[in-house]
C-alpha positions in Angstrom: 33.8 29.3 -38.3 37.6 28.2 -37.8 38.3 24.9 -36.1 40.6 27.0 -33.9 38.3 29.8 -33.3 36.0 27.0 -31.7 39.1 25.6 -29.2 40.1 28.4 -28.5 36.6 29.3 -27.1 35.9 25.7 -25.6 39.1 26.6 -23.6 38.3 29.8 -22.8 34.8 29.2 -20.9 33.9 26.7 -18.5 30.7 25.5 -18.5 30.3 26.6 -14.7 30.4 30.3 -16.1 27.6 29.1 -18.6 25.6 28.0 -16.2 26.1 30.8 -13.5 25.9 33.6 -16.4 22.3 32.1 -17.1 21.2 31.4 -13.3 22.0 28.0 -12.3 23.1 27.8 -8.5 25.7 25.4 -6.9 23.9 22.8 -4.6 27.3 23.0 -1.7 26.0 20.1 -0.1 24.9 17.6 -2.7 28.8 18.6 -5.0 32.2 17.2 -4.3 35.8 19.1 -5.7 35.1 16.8 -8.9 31.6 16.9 -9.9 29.9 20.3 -8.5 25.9 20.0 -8.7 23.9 23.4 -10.3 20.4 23.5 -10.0 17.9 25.3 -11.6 14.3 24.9 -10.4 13.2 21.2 -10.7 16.7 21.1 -13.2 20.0 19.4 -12.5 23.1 19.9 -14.1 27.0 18.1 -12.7 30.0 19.9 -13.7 33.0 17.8 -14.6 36.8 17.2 -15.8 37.6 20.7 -14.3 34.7 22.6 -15.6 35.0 21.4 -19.4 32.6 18.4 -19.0 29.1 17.7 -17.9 26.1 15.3 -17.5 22.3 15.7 -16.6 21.7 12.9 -14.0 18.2 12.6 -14.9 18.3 11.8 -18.6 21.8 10.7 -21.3 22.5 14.3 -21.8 26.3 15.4 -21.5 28.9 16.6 -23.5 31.2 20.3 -23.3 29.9 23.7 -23.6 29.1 24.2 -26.6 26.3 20.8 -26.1 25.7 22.4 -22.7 24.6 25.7 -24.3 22.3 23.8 -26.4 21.2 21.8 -23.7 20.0 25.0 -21.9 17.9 26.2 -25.1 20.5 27.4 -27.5 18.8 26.6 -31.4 22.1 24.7 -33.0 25.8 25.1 -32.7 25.7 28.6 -34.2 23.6 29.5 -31.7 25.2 28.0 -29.2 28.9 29.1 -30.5 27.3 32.7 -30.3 26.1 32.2 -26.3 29.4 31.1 -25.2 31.1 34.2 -26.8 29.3 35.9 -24.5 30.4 34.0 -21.7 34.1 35.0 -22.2 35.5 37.2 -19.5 32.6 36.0 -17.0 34.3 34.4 -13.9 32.2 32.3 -12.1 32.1 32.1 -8.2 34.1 29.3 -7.0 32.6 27.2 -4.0 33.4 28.0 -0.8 34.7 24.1 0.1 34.9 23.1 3.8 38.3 21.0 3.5 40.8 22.7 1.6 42.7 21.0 -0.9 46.0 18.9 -0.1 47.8 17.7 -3.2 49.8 14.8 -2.3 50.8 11.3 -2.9 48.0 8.4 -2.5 48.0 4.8 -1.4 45.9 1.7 -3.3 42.7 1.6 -1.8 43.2 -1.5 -0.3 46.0 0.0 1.4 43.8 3.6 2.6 41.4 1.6 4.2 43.3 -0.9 5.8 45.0 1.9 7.7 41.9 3.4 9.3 40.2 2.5 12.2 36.6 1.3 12.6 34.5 3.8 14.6 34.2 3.4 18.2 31.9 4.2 20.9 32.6 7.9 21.6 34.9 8.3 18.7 34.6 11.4 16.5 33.0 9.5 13.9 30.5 7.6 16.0 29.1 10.9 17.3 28.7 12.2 14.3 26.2 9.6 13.3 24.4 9.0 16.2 24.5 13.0 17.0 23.9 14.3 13.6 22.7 11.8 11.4 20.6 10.0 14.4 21.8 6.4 13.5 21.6 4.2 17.0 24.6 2.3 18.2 22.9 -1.2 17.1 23.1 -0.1 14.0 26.6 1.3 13.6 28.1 -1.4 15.8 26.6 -4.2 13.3 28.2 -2.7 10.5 31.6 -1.9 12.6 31.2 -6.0 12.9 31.2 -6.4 9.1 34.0 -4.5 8.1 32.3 -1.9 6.6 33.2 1.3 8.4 35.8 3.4 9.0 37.3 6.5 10.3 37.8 9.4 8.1 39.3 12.7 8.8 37.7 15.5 10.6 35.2 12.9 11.9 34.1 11.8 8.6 33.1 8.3 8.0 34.1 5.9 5.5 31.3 3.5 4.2 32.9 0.9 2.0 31.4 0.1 -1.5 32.0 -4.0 -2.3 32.4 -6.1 -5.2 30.7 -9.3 -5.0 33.6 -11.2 -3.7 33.5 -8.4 -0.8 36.7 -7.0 -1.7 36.6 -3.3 -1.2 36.5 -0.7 -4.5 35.8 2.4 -2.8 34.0 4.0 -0.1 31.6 6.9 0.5 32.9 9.8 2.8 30.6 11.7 4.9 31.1 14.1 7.7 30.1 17.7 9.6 31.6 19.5 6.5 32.2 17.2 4.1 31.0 15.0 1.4 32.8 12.6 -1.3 34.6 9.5 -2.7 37.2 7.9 -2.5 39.8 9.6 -4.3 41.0 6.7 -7.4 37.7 4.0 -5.7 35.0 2.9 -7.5 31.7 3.2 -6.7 29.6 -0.5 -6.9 27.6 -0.9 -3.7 27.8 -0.4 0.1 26.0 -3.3 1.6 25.0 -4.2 4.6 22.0 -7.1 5.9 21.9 -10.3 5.1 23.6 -11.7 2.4 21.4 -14.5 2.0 18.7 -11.7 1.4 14.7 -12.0 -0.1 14.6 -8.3 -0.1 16.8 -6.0 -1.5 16.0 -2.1 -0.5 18.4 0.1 -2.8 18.9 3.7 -1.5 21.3 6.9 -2.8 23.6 6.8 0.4 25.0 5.1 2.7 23.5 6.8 5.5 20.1 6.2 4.1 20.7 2.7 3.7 21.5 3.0 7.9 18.6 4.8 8.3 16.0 2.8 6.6 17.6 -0.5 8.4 17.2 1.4 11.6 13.4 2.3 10.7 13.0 -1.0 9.6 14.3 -2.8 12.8 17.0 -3.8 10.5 14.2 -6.7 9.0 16.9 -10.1 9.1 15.0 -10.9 5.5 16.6 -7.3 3.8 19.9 -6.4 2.3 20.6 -2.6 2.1 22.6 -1.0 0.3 23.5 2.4 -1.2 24.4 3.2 -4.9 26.5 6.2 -3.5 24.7 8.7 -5.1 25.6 7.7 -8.6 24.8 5.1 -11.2 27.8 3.7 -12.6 28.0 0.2 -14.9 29.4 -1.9 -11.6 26.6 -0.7 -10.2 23.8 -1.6 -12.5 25.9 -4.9 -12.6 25.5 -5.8 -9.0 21.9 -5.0 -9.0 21.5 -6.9 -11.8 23.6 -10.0 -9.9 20.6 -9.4 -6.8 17.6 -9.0 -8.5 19.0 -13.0 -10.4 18.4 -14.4 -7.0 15.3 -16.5 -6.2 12.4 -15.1 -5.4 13.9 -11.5 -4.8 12.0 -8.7 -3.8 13.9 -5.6 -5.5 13.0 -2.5 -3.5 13.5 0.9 -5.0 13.7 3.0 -1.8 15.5 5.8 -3.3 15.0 9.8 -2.3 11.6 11.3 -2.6 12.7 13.2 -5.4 12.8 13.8 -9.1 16.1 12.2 -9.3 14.9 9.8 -7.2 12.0 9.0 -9.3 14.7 8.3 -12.3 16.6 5.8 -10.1 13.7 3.7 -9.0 12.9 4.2 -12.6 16.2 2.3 -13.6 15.5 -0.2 -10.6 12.1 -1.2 -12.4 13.9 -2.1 -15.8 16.1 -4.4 -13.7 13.3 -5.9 -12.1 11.7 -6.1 -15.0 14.1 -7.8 -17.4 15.7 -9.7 -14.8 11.7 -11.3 -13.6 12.1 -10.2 -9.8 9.9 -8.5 -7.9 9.3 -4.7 -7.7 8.5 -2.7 -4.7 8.8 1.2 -5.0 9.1 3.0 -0.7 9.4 6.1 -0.9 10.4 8.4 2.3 7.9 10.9 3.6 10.4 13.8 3.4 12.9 13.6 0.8 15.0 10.9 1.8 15.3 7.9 5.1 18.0 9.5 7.0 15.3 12.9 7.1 12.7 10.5 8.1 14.6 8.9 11.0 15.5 12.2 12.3 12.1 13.3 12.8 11.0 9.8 14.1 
């Protein structure tokens, strides 16, 4: 077949129509404008780069459509070539977002979250996580001490990610209708404990990392902190940088889940390689901030 033929087809379908052509459905809560989630049974795909990239999150697997057609079962680029031929024409359903988009001009990210507020008693943002996400003032106002929250929009929180000389690189967004990044941040590690830590308990969100401190009593031995909900090299790094420390207790208390199960997975090599010690906790429903709701 003709180079062309083959970009002009890798143009022509997204790997979202791929995926909905064959069944996959968007997971609304767990996707953001800039990586949408499709599940399929037990199965995870993340759309990217506008629909013409994608990753599996629980194994190496990524590439464009024509990989993610053989990803999905296709027998070898013919194959594959010939199931996104059919795809052409399909239009998938776009997700219904909650905040619509606003195309403008953006600050540095030191700049964005020196400008917001921390949460307050009564503030949109302080109900929305003692209300909804069941986090008790102790809690939030400890963390409002550090530095490490903010205001978002809509009563949305901002739960900063630091590098290890505590300078901001990001932050996680969270509110009544929306979930994200920050737009240009990068993820590393929100933290929050003490930094002189013997225990390190590493959970997918910030939230959870509230949740389990709140659970916990917020234990003055423990650091907690949140990967974000992603796995990127600074990540791994600062993990790495913990688990180094003295007689460290690394704490894989990711979600109760499959994907879960891959990141304490990716905790254990650290432990192991690094000689710290390894402690899997695992939430009784699929993740801490579930748990502390039903407490």
């Amino acid at each position: 077949m003709d180079k062309r033929e083959i970009e002009g087809l890798r143009e022509k379908v997204g790997c979202a129509a791929l995926l909905e052509k064959e069944g996959w459905k968007v997971d609304i809560k767990e996707s953001t404008r800039r990586a949408i989630k499709y599940r399929r049974d037990s199965k995870i795909v993340i759309v990217i780069h506008d629909g013409r990239g994608w990753f599996d999150p629980l194994s190496t697997a990524k590439g464009d459509v024509f990989s993610l057609a053989e990803h999905l079962g296709a027998g070898g680029f013919t194959d594959a070539y010939d199931r996104v031929a059919d795809v052409v024409g399909f239009i998938p359903s776009a997700p219904v977002w909650q905040r619509p988009a606003k195309p403008k001009a953006i600050g540095s990210i030191a700049v964005r979250w020196r400008h917001r507020f921390g949460p307050r008693p009564g503030s949109p943002t302080w109900r929305y996580l003692t209300d909804e996400r069941h986090i008790p003032d102790r809690i939030i106002a400890g963390i409002v001490a550090r530095g490490r929250l903010r205001e978002g929009p809509h009563g949305s929180m901002w739960a900063a990610h630091t590098d290890s000389s505590d300078t901001v690189t990001g932050w996680e967004e969270r509110g009544p209708s929306w979930r994200g990044f920050a737009t240009g941040g990068a993820k590393e590690l929100f933290r929050f404990g003490a930094s002189d830590c013997a225990r390190v308990c590493v959970t997918e969100a910030a939230v959870d990392a509230m949740s389990l401190a709140a659970l916990e009593e917020l234990r003055d031995d423990t650091l907690y902190v949140s990967t974000g909900g992603g796995w990127a090299p600074a990540t791994e790094d600062a993990i790495r940088a913990l688990a180094r420390r003295a007689n460290v207790l690394l704490v894989a208390a990711t979600d109760n889940n499959r994907q879960g199960e891959v990141y304490a997975g990716r905790i254990l090599c650290i432990a192991e390689q690094t000689g710290s010690r390894f402690a899997r906790s695992r939430p009784r429903a699929d993740d801490w901030n579930e748990d502390l709701s039903a407490a």
